[in-house]
Every structure is written in C-alpha cells, then in structure tokens.
C-alpha positions as CSV (number, residue, x, y, z in Angstrom):
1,X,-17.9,-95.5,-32.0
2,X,-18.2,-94.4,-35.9
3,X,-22.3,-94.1,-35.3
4,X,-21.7,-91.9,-32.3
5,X,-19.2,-90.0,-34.0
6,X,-21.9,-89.1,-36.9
7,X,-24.7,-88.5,-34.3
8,X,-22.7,-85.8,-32.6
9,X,-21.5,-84.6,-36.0
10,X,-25.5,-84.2,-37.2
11,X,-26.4,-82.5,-33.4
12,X,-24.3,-79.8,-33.9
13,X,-25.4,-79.5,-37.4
14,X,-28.7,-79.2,-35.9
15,X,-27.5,-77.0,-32.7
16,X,-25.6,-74.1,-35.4
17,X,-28.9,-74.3,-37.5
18,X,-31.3,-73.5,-35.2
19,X,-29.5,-71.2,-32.8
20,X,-27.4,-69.2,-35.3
21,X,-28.5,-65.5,-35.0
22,X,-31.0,-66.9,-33.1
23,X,-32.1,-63.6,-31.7
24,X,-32.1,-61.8,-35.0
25,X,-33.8,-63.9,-37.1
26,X,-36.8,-64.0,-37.8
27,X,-36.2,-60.2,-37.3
28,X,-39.1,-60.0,-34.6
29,X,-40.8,-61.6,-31.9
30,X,-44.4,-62.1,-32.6
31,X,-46.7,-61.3,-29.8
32,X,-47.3,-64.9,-28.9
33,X,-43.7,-64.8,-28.8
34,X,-43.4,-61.9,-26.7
35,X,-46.0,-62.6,-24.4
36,X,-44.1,-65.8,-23.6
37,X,-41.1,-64.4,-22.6
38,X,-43.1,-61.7,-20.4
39,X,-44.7,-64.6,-19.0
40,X,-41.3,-66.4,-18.2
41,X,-40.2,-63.1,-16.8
42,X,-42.8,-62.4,-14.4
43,X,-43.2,-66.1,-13.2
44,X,-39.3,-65.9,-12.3
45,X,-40.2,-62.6,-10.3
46,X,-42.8,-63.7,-8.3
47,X,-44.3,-66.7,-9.4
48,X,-47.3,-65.0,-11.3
49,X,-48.6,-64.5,-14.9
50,X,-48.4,-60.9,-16.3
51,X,-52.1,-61.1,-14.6
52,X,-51.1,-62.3,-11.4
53,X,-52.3,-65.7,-11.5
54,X,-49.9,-67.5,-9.2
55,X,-48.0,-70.7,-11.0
56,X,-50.8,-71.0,-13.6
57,X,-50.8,-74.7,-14.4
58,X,-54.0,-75.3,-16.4
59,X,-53.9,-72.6,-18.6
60,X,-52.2,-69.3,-19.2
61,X,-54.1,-66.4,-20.0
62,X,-53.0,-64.5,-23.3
63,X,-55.3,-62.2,-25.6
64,X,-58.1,-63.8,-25.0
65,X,-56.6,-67.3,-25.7
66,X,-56.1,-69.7,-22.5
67,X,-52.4,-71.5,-23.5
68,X,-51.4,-74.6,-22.0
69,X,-48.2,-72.8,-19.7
70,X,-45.0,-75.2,-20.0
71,X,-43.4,-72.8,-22.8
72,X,-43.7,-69.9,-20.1
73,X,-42.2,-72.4,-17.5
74,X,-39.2,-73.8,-19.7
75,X,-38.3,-69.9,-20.5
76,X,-37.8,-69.2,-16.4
77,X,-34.2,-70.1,-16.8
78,X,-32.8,-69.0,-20.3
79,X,-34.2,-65.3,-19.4
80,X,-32.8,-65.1,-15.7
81,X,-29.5,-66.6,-17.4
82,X,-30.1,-64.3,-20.7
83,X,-32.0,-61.3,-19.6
84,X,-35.5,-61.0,-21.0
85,X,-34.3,-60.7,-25.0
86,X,-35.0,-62.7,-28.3
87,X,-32.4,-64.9,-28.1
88,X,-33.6,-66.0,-24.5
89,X,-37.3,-66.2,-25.5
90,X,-36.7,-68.6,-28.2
91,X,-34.0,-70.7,-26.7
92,X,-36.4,-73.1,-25.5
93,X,-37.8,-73.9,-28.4
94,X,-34.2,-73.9,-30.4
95,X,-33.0,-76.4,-27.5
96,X,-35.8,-78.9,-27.6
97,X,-35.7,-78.4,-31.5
98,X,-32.1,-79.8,-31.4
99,X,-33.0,-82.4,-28.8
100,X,-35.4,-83.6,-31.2
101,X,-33.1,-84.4,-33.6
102,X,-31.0,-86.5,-31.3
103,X,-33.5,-88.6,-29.9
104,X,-35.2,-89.2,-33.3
105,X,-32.2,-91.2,-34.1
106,X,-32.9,-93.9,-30.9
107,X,-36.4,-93.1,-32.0
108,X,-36.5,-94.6,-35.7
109,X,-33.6,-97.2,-34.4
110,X,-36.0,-98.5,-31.8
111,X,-39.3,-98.3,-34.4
112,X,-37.1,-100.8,-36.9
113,X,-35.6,-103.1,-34.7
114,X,-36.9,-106.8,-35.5
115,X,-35.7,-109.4,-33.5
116,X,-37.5,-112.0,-35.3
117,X,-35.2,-111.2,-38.1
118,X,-32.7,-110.7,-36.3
119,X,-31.3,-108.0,-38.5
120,X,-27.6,-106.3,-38.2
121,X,-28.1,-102.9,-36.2
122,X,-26.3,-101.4,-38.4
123,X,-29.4,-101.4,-40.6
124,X,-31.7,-99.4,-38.2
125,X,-28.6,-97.7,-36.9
126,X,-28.2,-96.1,-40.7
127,X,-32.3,-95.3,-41.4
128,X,-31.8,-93.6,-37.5
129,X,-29.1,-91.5,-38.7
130,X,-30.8,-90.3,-41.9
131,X,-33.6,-89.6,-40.2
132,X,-31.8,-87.6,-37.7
133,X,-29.8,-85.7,-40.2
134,X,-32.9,-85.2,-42.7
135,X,-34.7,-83.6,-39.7
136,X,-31.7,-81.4,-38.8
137,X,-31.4,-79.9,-41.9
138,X,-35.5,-79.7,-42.6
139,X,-36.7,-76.1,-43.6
140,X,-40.0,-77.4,-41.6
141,X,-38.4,-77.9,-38.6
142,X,-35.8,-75.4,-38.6
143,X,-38.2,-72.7,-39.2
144,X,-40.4,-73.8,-36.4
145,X,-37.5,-74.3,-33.6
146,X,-36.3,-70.6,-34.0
147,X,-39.4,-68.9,-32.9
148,X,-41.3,-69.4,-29.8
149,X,-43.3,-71.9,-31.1
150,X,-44.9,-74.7,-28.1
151,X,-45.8,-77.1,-31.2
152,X,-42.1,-77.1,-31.4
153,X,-42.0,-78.6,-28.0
154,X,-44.7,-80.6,-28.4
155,X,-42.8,-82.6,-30.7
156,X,-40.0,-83.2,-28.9
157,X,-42.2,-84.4,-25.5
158,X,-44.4,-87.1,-28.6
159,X,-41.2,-88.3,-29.9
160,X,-39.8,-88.7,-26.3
161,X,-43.1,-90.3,-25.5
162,X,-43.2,-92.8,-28.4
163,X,-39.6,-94.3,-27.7
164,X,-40.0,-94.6,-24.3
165,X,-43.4,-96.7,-24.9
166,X,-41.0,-99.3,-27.3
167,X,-38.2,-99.5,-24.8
168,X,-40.7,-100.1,-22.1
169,X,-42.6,-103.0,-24.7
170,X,-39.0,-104.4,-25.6
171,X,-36.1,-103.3,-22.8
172,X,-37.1,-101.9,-19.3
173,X,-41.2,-101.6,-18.8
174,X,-40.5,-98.9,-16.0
175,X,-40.0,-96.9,-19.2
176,X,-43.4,-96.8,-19.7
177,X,-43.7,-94.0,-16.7
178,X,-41.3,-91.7,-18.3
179,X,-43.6,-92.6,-21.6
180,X,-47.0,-91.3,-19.4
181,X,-45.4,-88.0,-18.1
182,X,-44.0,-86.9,-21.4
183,X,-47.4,-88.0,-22.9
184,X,-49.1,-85.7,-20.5
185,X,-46.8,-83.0,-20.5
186,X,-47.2,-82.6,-24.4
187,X,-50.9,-81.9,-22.9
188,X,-49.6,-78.7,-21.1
189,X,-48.0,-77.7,-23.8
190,X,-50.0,-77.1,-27.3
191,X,-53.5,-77.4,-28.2
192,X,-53.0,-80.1,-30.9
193,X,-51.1,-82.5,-28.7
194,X,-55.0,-82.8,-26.7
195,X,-56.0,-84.8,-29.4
196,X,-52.6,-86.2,-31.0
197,X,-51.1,-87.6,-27.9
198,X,-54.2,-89.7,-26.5
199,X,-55.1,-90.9,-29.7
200,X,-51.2,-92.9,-29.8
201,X,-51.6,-93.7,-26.7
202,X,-54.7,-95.7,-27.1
203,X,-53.7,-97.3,-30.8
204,X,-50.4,-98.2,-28.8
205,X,-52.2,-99.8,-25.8
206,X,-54.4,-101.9,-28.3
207,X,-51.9,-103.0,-30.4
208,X,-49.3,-103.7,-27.8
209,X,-52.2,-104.9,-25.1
210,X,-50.7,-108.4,-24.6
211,X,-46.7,-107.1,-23.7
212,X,-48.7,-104.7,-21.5
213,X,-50.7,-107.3,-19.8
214,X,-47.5,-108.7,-18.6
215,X,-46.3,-105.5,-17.4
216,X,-49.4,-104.8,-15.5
217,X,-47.5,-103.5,-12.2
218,X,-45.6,-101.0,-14.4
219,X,-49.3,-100.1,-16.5
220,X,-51.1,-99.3,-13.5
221,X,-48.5,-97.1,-11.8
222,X,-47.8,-95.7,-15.4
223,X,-51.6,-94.9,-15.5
224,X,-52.0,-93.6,-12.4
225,X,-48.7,-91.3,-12.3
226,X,-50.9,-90.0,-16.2
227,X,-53.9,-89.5,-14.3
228,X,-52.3,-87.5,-11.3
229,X,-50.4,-84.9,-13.4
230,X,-53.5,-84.7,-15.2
231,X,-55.9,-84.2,-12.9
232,X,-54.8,-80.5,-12.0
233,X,-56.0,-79.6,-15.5
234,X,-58.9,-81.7,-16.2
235,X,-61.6,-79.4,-15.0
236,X,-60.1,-76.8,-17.4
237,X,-60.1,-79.4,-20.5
238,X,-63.7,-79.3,-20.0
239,X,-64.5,-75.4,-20.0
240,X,-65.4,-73.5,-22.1
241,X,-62.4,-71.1,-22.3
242,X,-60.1,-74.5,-23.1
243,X,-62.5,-74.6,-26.4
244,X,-62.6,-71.1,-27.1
245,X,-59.7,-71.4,-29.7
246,X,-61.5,-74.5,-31.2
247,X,-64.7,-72.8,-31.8
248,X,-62.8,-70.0,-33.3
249,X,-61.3,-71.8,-36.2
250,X,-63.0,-75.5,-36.0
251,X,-65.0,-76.4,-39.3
252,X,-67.8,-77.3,-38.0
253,X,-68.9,-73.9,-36.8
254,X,-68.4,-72.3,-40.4
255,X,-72.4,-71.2,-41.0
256,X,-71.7,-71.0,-44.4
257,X,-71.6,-74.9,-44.8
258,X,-75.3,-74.7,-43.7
259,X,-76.0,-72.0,-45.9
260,X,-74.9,-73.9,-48.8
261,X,-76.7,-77.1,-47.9
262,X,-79.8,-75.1,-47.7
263,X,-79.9,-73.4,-50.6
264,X,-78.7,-76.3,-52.5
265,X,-82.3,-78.4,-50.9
266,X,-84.6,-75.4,-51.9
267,X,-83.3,-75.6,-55.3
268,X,-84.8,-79.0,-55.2
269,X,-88.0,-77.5,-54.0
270,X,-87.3,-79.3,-50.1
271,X,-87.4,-82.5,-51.9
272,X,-87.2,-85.1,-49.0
273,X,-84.1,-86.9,-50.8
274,X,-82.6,-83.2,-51.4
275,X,-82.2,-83.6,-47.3
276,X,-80.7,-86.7,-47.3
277,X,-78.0,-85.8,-50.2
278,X,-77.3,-82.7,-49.3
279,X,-77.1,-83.5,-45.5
280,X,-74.5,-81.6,-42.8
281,X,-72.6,-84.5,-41.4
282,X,-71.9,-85.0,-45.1
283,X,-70.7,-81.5,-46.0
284,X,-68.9,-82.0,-42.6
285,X,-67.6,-85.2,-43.5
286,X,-66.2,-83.9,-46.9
287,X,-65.1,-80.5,-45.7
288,X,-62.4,-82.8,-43.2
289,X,-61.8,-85.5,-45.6
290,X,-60.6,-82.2,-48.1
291,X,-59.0,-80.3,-44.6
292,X,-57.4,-83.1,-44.1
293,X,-55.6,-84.1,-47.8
294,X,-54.7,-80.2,-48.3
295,X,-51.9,-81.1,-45.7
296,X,-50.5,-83.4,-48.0
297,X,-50.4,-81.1,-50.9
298,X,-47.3,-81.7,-52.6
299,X,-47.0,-77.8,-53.4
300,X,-47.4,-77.4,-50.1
301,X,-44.7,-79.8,-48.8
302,X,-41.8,-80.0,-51.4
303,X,-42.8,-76.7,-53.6
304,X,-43.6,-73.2,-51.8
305,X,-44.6,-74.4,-48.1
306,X,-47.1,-73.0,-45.8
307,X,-48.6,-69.8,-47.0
308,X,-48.2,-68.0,-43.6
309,X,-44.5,-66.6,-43.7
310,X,-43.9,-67.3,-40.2
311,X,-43.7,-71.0,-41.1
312,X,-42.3,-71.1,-44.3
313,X,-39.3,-68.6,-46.5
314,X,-41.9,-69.3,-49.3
315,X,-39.7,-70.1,-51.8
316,X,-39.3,-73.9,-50.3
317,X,-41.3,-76.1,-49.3
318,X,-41.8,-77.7,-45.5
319,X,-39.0,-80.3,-47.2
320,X,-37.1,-80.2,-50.1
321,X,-37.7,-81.3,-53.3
322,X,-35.4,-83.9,-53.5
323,X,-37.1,-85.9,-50.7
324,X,-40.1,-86.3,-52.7
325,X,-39.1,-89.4,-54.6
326,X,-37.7,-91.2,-51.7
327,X,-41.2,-90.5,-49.5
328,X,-42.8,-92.0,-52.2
329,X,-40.2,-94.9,-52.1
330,X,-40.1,-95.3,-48.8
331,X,-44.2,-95.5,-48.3
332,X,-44.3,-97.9,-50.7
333,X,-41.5,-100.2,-49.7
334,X,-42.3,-99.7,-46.0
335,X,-46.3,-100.9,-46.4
336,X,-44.7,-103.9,-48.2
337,X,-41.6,-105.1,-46.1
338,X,-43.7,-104.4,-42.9
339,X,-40.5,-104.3,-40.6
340,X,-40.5,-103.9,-37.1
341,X,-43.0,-101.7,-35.8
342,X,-43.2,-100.3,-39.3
343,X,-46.9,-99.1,-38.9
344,X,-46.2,-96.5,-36.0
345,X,-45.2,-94.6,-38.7
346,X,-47.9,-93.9,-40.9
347,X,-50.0,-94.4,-37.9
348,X,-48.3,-91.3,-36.5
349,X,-48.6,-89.7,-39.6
350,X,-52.0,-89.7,-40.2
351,X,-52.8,-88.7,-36.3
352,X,-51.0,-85.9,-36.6
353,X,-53.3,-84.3,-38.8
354,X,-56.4,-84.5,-37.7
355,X,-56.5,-81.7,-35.6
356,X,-55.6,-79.8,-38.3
357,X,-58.5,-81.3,-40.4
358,X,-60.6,-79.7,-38.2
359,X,-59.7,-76.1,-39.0
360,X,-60.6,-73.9,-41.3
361,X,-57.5,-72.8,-42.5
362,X,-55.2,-75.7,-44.4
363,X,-52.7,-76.6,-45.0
364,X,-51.0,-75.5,-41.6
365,X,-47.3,-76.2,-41.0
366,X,-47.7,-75.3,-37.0
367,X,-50.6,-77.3,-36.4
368,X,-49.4,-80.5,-38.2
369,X,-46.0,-80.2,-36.6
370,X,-46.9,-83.6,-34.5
371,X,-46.3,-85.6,-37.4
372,X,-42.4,-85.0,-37.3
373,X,-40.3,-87.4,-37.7
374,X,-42.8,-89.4,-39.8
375,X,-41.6,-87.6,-42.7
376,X,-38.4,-87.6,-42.5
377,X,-38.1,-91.3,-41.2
378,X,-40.2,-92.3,-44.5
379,X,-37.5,-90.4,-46.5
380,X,-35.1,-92.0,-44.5
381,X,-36.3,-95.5,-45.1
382,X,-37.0,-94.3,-48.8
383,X,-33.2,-93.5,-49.7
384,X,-31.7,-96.7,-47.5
385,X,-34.1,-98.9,-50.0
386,X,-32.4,-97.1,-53.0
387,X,-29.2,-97.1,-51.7
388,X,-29.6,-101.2,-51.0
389,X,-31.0,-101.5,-54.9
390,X,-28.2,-99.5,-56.5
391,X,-25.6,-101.2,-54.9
392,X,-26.1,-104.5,-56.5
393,X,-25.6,-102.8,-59.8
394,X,-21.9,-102.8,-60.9
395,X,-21.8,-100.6,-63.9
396,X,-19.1,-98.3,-63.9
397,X,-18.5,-94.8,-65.8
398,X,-15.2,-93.4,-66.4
399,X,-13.7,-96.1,-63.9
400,X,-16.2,-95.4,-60.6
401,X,-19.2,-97.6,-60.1
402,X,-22.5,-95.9,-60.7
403,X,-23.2,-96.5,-57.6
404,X,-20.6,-93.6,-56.4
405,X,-21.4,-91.0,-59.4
406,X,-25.0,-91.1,-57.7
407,X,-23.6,-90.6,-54.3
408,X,-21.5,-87.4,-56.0
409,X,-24.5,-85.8,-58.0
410,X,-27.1,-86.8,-55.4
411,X,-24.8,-85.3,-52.9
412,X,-24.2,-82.2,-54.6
413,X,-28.2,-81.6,-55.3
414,X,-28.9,-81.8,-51.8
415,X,-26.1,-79.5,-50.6
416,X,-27.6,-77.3,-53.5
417,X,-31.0,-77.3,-52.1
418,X,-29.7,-77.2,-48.3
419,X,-27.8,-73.8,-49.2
420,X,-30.5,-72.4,-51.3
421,X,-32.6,-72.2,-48.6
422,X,-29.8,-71.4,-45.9
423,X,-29.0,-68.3,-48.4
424,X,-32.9,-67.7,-48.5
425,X,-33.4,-67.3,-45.1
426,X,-30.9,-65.5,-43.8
427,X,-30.1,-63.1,-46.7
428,X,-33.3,-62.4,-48.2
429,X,-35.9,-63.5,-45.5
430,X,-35.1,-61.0,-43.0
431,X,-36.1,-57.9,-45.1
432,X,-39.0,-59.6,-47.4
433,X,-40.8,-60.5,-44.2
434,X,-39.9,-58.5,-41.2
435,X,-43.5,-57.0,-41.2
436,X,-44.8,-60.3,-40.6
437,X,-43.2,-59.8,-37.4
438,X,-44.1,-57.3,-35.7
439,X,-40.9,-55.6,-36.9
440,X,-40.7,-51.8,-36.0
441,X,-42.2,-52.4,-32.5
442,X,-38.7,-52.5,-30.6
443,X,-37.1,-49.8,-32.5
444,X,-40.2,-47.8,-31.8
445,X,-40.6,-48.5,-28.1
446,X,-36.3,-47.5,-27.9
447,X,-37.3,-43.9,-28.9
448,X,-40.4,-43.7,-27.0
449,X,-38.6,-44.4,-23.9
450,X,-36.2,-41.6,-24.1
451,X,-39.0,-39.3,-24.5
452,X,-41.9,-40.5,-22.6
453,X,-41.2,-37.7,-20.2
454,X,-41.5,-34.9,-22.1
455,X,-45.2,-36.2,-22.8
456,X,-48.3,-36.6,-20.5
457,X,-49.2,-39.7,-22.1
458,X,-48.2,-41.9,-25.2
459,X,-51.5,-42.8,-27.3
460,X,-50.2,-46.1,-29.6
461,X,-52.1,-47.5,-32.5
462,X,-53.2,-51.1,-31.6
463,X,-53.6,-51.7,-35.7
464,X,-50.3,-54.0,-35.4
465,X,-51.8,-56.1,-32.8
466,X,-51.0,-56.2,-29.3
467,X,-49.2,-53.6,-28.4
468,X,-48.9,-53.4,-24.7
469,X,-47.0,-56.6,-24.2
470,X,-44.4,-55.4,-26.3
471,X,-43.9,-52.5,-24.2
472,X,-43.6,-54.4,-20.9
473,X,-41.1,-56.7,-22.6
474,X,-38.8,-54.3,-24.2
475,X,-39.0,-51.8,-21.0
476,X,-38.8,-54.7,-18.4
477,X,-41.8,-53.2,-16.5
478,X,-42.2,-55.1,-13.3
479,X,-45.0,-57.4,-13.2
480,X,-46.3,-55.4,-10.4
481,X,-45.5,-52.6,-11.4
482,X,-47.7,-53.3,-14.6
483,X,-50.8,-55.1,-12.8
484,X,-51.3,-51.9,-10.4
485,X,-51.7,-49.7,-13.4
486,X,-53.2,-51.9,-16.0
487,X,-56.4,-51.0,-17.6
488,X,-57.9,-54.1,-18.6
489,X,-61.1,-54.8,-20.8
490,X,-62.7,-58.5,-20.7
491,X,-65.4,-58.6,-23.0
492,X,-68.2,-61.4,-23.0
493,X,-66.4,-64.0,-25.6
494,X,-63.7,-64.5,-23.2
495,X,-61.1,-62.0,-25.2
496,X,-58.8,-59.6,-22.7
497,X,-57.6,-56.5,-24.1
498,X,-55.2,-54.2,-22.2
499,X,-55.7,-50.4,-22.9
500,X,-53.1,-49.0,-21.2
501,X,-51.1,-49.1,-18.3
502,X,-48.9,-45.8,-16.5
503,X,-48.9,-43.2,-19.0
504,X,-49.3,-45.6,-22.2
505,X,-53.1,-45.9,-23.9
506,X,-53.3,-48.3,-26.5
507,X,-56.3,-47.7,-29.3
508,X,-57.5,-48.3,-32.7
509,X,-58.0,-44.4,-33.4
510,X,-54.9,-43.0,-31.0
511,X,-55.9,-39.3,-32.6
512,X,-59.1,-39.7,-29.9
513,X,-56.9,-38.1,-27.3
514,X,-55.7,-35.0,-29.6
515,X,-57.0,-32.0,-27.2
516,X,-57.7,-34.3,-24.1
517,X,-54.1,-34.1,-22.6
518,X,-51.5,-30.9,-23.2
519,X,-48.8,-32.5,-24.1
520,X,-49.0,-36.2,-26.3
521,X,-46.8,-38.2,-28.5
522,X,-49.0,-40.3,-30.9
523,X,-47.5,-43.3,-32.2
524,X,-49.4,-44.4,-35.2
525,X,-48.7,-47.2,-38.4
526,X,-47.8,-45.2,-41.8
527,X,-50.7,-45.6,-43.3
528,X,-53.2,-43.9,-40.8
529,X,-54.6,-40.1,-41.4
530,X,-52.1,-37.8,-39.9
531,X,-53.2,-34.3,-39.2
532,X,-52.1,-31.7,-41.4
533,X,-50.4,-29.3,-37.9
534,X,-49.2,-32.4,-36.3
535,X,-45.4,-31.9,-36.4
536,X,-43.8,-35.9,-37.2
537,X,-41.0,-36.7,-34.8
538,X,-39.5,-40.0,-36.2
539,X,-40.7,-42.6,-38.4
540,X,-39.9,-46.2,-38.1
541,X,-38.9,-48.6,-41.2
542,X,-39.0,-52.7,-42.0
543,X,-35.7,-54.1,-43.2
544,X,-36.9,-53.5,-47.1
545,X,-36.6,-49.7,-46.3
546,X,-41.1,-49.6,-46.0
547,X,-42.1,-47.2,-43.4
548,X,-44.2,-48.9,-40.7
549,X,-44.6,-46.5,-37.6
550,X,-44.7,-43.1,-37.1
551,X,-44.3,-41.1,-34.3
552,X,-45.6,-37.2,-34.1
553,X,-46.9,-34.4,-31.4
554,X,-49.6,-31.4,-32.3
C-alpha cells in the first residue's frame, strides 16, 4: 500500500511537471509542432491530411519530410476536446511523457526481479521507484514531453514494449502480443525507433530463445499479429521518400570524408598502402565510433545539454549533476552483481544510440531519446548501492547517524538542482529562447486577420520557416477550404513547399509583389530591407523585447 502510495505521489509529480503552462511554455509551437496539430485537425474533419491523403498510415507528408503519422492520430481527440491550440497539440506528448514515468517503475521492477535469489521485492520495488521519480523530475525528459515531440512517444511505446516482453518470458506469454504491437507501433511513430526497436527485439529473441521455444503458440501469433500491422507500411520502409531524411543528415553521405581521404593518399603520392590506411569504411568506421561517444559527453549530459535550445534550457544538462556519481556507481556495480536481467540495460543503452551515430550532427538529445530509462534506472541502481553501503556505517555527528546527515545534505542538493532548473525554465527560458520558436508568428497572424480585408493580398516572408501552416492553424482554415486554394510546389528531391493559399503568398523576397497588386500588406522579419515610402503598420516582438516581424503597406 506504502509503494502505491509513492507511485501515485511521483505520477503527479510527473503529471504538474509536464503539463504546467503546458500551452505557454515553450512560448511557441514549432512547425513540426504546428503541422501536427493541423494534421490532427483535419484528419478529425474528414479523415484526410492537410493534403488530402485519406487516413495516411505509412507516412505523413510534411515539408518535404514523409513522418511516420501516429502523433497526428493520438492528437484527434485532445484538439476536438481542446480546440486546435498549444495546449491540445502537445497533450499527447505531455500524457505519454507521464505514462512513461509510471510504467518505468513495473519496468525496472520486472528488469531486477531474480527468482533464483529469491530477493525481497522490496529491493526491485525501491530501484523502480527511483527510477520512476529520477525520470519524473529529468530536465531530459521534461523538456521533451512538453513539445510535440513523437521521440517522446516513441519512448513510452519501447518501454511498454520491453516489459511486456519480460512478463510474457516470466508471467503470462500472451504478453508477448501486446509486446509485438507496441514494438510496431513505435515503427509508426519516429524515425529512430526503425532501427532501435528491431534491433531489441532480435537481442531479446536470442537471448531469451529457449523461454520462447516453449511459448511457441504465443511466438507465432505474436509474430504474425507484428507482421500484419506491419505490412501496410512495408512498401514505404523501402522507398526512397522513407530515406529521404536519412540521406539528408546520415554520415555516410558527407563528401567531405572523401575529400579528406583523397587528399591525404595524394600527399603520399597514391602510394598503394596510402589506400589501404587511409581507406573510407575506415574514415566511416571512425566518424560513428566518434558520433557515437559525443552522446555520452559528460558536458553534454550533466553540464550544459544539447546545444539546440529546443531540447535543452542550456544552463543544465539532459540530467543533473548530481546523478553523475551514482551512473558511474551504478554501471560499475551493475556489470559486477549481474542481477536479473541486468544486461537489458546497457543493452538498451547502447541501441539507442546508434541511430544517432549515424548523423551528422551529435550529440542529439531528440534522437537518442530511446535510451530512457536506461539512465535513469543506472542512477537508480547507483544510489540504492550507496544507500545499502552507507547504512552499515554507524558513525554518528551531533547525535544522528551519518547515514541521515547524507540523506539531509544529499536531499537538499537535489531539491537545489531540481528548482534551479524549474526556476530556469519557466522564468528565464521563455524570453532567452522564444525565437527558437517560432515566436511572433501567432501574434502576427492575430493582426493580420483583422485586416486582411482591407488588402488584396498578404505577401509573408518565408525567412522564419514555414509559414503557411501557421496560418491554417491559428485561423482554423478548413482542410478544404485550404486544399482548393493551395498553391503547392514539389520540387525533384521530394521537398513540398506551399506558396500561398486564398489571398496569402508566402516568399523569400515578399517586396516581389510591391506594384503587382493595389492594395498589399507585407509582412516581413526585422531585419529585411524596408522601403524608404513604405508606411510600417505594427511590428511584432520576442519575449526579451527583440523585434522579429514587421508588418507595413506602400
């Protein structure tokens, strides 16, 4: 009853962290963001993307980017219950984020159960709680569950996936069909899961190959119920557009690792061993191995965090410093014990990273999300070792064991840290980072709206990025609405580019259409070249007082 109790206690502790001013922090939606909840808005109109593909399942078609669609699906409900807003965009990935943090408790329980031992379950029941509570107050995963992020629920449908496989091994094998759809589902969800979740799939299935053999009704049903929910996609897996991304950012199509290798083998004149040593599956080879380690930088996890603001305040890393000696504790002790299924862990770990080993730009918080709750379950395991060495000492200060003054202090450090970065990210964050948002775009689209018809048409600059999908999700144009007057570009690379729809054109030099059209309202960033007789109508701002948008008329 006292375990529940503390679950519950550390849910809603997750629940207020990740939904609190939910829709106004971060002080934007991205257009990723954005284009999901458009997505979820016209799919609960008539069933269609914003292109008018009807109940896209393989992919969903988004800038030029072809997205596995369950994030558009799993926003159908909070914006018809919502409206189409920030708060209902993100919900999805604020509710799984929380859900995470509940089942990672059952999770790390299940992954150090040892009936050989036949240990108390009090002991897996304490590192399940830790890890539950380290993950629900994680900068890492807070960050990433209150923005419209699918890694987000990618990680809840791996770490639903995973426990389900050691019930099924240990409990009930019809578990192991729950285990296959979530497995496949994290497929329709986020690139990285492609390669993350078949790679645990198959080290599970050879390590646990004889308990499966014995389940081998339950295997081939869970196999083939995989294989039908996959099959709908399959053909897409295979195409190019399902790679497109991967090309885009992949190592391994970086030309300057073969211009290197070639002028380092004609400054040995084209000697023949030159072309051995200085060979392209070795540059390759290296350029992962180093891809792959940046991940683990230790500035990266416990110091500043990921460099890109939308995944990190910057001032803290993906976890907090504090957990850096217990990971370090609880890697060592856990390689050495070896209990239970201790080696899903690093297992996991190391998975989770490849894919983003493979891109060029490292470390990346979004791309290596898979590997939560390794982390934090290594931390876990870390401090539950200390805990069980301290304990046996019985010094005593001023009257209290030692044991209790490091409970005090240690608590009082963490609570530190935890508020720090509370206090970062809702006091300062907002205005340091808001143009890494997007911000200015609603606030904007608000005033062009009242005027739009005292114009014949509204040029917008397109130097933010995607403008027209901010204007059909602030106006709440109709899907059809939008698809009957969209003027749509689709350019030999696969990219899709929307220049205008109704009485909206959006272009990199908006000034084109000065002279073409009586009466326009330009809507331009502040830094472009204004003309000296235009006549400037409003100008838009970030949250640190930096103007971002201007509007004026000639």
């Amino acid at each position: 009853m006292k375990v529940r109790f503390i679950l519950l206690g550390i849910v809603v502790v997750a629940f207020l962290c990740r939904f609190w001013q939910l829709g106004s922090n971060p002080p934007s939606l991205t257009w990723d963001e954005v284009a999901w909840g458009y997505n979820a808005y016209s799919l609960g109109i008539d069933g269609r993307d914003e292109f008018g593909k009807f109940l896209p399942h393989d992919f969903l078609e988004s800038f030029g980017d072809y997205k596995p669609p369950v994030y558009a699906y799993l926003a159908i409900i909070p914006v018809k219950l919502f409206g189409l807003t920030e708060f209902a965009t993100r919900f999805p990935s604020a509710f799984f984020g929380t859900l995470t943090v509940f089942l990672t408790y059952f999770l790390t329980k299940e992954i150090f159960y040892d009936p050989k031992k036949k240990q108390d379950d009090n002991y897996s029941s304490f590192i399940g709680l830790l890890s539950a509570y380290i993950l629900a107050i994680s900068p890492w995963h807070i960050n990433l569950s209150r923005a419209a992020f699918e890694a987000n629920i990618v990680t809840f449908f791996l770490v639903l996936g995973v426990w389900m496989f050691l019930l099924a091994i240990r409990k009930n094998r019809w578990y192991l069909i729950v285990s296959a759809i979530a497995f496949v589902l994290s497929l329709y969800t986020f690139n990285t899961a492609r390669i993350v979740a078949p790679l645990l799939v198959a080290g599970f299935t050879v390590f646990f190959i004889k308990q499966l053999f014995k389940k081998k009704k339950e295997l081939f049903l869970s196999a083939l119920v995989g294989i039908l929910l996959l099959l709908p996609t399959l053909s897409f897996l295979f195409s190019s557009q399902a790679s497109l991304r991967f090309r885009e950012v992949n190592i391994f199509s970086n030309s300057e690792v073969i211009k290197t290798i070639n002028q380092e083998v004609a400054n040995d004149n084209n000697a023949w061993w030159s072309k051995i040593i200085h060979n392209r599956r070795f540059a390759y080879s290296t350029d992962f191995i180093n891809h792959f380690f940046d991940n683990l930088n230790p500035s990266f996890l416990f110091v500043k965090g990921d460099g890109n603001p939308k995944f990190s305040t910057q001032d803290v890393g993906q976890m907090y410093i504090w957990e850096l000696p217990f990971l370090i504790i609880g890697t060592i002790f856990l390689l050495r014990r070896r209990e239970g299924n201790w080696w899903i862990v690093p297992f996991w770990l190391l998975v989770g990273i490849i894919p983003a080993a493979t891109a060029r730009e490292t470390p990346h918080a979004l791309r290596i999300e898979a590997t939560l709750p390794t982390f934090q379950i290594l931390v876990a395991y870390g401090v539950t070792i200390f805990v069980g060495k301290i304990a046996k000492f019985n010094w005593r200060i001023l009257n209290l064991q030692v044991t209790t003054w490091i409970f005090i202090f240690g608590g009082i450090f963490i609570l530190f840290n935890f508020l720090y970065y509370l206090h970062g990210y809702y006091i300062h964050y907002p205005k340091e980072f808001s143009g890494e948002w997007q911000y200015g775009y609603k606030e904007s689209i608000a005033f062009v709206e009242k005027e739009k018809d005292n114009y014949d048409e509204i040029a917008i600059t397109d130097k933010m990025g995607r403008p027209y999908i901010y204007y059909l999700f602030y106006q709440k144009v109709l899907p059809s609405d939008f698809r009957k007057t969209a003027i749509i570009n689709r350019n030999s690379y696969g990219f899709t580019n929307v220049e205008g729809f109704n009485t909206y054109r959006f272009l990199n030099k908006p000034e084109s259409l000065a002279g073409k059209k009586k009466r326009v309202l330009f809507v331009v960033t502040a830094d472009s070249l204004i003309p000296k007789k235009a006549e400037i109508v409003k100008k838009f701002y970030l949250l640190n007082g930096m103007p971002i948008l201007i509007a004026y008329k000639l």
